[in-house]
C-alpha positions in Angstrom: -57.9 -39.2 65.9 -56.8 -40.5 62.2 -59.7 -39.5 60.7 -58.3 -35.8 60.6 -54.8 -36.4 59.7 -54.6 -35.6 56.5 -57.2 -32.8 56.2 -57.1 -29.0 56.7 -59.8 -26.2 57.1 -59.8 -22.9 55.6 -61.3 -20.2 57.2 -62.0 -16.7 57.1 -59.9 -15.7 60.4 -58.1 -19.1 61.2 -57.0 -22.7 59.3 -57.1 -25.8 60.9 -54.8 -28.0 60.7 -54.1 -31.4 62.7 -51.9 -31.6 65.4 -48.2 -33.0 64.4 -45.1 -33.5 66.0 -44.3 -29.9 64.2 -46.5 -27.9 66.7 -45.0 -29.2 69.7 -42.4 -27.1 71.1 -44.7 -23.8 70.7 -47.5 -25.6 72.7 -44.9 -26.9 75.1 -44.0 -22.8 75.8 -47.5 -22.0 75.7 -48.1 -24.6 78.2 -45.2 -23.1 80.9 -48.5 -20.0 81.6 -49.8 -20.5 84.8 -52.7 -18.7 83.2 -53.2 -21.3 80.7 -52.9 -24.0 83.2 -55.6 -22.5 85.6 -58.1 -21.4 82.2 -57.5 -25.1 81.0 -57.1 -27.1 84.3 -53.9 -28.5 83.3 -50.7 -29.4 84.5 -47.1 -28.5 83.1 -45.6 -31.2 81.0 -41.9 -31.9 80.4 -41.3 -31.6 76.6 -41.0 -35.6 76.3 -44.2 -35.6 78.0 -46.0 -33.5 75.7 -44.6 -35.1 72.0 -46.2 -38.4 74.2 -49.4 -36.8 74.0 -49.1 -35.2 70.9 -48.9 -39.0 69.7 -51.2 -40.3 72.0 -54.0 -37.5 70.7 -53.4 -38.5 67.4 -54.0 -42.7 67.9 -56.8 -42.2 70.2 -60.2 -42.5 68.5 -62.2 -40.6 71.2 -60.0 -37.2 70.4 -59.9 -34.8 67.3 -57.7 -32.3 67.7 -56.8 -29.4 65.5 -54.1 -26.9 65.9 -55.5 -23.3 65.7 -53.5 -21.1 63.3 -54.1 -17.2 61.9 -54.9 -17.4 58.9 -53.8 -14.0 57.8 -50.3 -14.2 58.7 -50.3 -17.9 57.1 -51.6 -16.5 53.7 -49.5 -13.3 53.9 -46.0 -15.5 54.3 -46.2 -18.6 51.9 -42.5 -19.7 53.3 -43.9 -19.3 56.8 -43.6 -22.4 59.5 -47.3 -23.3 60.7 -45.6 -23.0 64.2 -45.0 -19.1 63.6 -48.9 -19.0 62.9 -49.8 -20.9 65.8 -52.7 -19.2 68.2 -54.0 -21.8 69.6 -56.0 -25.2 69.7 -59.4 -26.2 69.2 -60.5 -29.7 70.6 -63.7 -32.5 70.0 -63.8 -35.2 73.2 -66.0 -38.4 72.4 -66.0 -39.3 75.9 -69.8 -40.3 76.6 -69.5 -43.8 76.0 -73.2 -44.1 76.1 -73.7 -41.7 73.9 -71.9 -41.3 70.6 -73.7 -38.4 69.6 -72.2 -36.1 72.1 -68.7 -34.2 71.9 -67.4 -32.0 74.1 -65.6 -28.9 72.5 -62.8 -27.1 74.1 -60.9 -23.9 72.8 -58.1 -22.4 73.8 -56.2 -18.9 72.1 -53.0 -19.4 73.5 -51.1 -16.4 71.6 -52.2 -13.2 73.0 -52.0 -11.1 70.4 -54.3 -13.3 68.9 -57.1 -13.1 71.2 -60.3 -10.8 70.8 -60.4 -11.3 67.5 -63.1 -14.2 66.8 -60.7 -16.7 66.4 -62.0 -19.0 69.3 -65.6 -18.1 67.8 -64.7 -19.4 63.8 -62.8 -22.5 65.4 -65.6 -23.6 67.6 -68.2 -23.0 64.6 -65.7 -25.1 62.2 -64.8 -27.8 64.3 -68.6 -28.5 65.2 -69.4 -28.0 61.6 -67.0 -31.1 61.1 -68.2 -32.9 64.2 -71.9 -32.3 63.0 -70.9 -33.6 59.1 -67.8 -36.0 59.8 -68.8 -37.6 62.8 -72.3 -37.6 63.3 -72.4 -35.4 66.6 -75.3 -33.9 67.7 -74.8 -32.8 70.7 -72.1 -30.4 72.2 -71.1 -29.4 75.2 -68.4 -27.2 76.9 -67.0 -27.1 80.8 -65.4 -23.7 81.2 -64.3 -22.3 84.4 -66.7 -20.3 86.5 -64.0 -16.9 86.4 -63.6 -17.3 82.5 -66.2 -14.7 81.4 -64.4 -14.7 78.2 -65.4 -18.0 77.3 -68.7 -18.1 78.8 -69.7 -15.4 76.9 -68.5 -17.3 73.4 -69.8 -20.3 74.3 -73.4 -18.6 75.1 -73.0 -16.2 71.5 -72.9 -19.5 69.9 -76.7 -20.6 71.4 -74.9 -22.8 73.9 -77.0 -22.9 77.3 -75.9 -23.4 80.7 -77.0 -26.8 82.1 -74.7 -27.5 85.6 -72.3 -25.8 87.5 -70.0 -27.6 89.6 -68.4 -25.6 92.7 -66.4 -28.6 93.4 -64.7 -28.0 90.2 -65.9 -24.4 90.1 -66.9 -25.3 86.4 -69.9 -24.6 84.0 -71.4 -26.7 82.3 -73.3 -25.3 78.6 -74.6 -27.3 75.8 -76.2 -27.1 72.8 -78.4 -29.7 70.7 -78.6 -29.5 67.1 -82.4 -29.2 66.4 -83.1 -28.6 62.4 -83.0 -24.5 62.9 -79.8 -24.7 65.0 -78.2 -27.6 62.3 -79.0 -25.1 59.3 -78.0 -22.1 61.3 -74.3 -23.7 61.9 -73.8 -24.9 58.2 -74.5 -21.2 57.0 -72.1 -20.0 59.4 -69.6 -22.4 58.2 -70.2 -22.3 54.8 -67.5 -20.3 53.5 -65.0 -23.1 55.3 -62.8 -25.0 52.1 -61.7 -28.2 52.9 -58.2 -29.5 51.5 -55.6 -31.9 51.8 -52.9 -31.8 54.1 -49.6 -33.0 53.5 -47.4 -32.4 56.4 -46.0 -35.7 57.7 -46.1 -37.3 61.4 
């Protein structure tokens, strides 16, 4: 998605930052886990493969994608690549085409020194804080496998509610609609999130 290009989001725990060319060959490694593949249904990628994506993520306007990174060591080391802070990814999916209001959020800590420590929690809270104010979304929802108590257990901390569960795809399926209390409630936890420019190319 353009529409996040050029923007970055300060945090407490992590920064957001979009997803360029830059990030690829750490998410390319992260990518080789066969735990990551099973706790994100996905299959490997040749390194071709996965700059093709990172470019097609980018054009497609049903996608926002930000790149997950920890803030403290990016703050701590000014000279610092963004790929040495990389923990993760945090991810918006416009996909109901008859409804535009809904956006399905996926997270994924990828470094593991880096998980258990709220960073999934502050990247799901910012990116539907920008999905609730930058694109209009009211309406979230979140398929998580049915063995990753982990994320079930976020997802349900953040007043998501289970709604399906698929033992075809042995998936869950939570989601949570932004009533006035639940809109107010996510804004005050995101309201110590800066937004600035980002100037990274590709």
């Amino acid at each position: 998605m353009r529409l996040n290009q050029n923007i970055l989001l300060l945090g407490k725990k992590v920064v957001l930052v979009p997803y360029t060319a830059e990030h690829v060959p750490r998410y390319h490694e992260w990518m080789k886990s066969e735990e990551l593949q099973r706790l994100t249904a996905s299959e490997p990628l040749t390194l071709e493969q996965e700059y093709a994506m990172q470019r097609s993520w980018r054009e497609d306007a049903d996608k926002c994608t930000f790149i997950v990174l920890d803030a403290e060591r990016w703050q701590a080391q000014p000279d610092a690549t963004e790929e040495s802070c990389m923990a993760g990814d945090v991810n918006l999916f416009l996909t109901d085409l008859g409804d535009p209001s809904l956006g399905e959020v996926e997270v994924m800590i990828a470094e593991p020194g880096c998980r258990g420590r709220g960073f999934g929690t502050e990247a799901v809270l910012m990116m539907m804080s920008y999905g609730l104010t930058k694109l209009g979304l009211t309406k979230f929802e979140a398929k998580i496998g049915q063995g990753n108590e982990p994320s079930l257990r976020m997802f349900q901390k953040l007043h998501f509610e289970q709604v399906a569960v698929s033992s075809v795809f042995q998936e869950v399926t939570l989601r949570l609609t932004m009533s006035e209390p639940e809109r107010r409630w996510l804004l005050e936890q995101t309201s110590h999130v800066e937004e600035k420019p980002y100037g990274a190319g590709s």
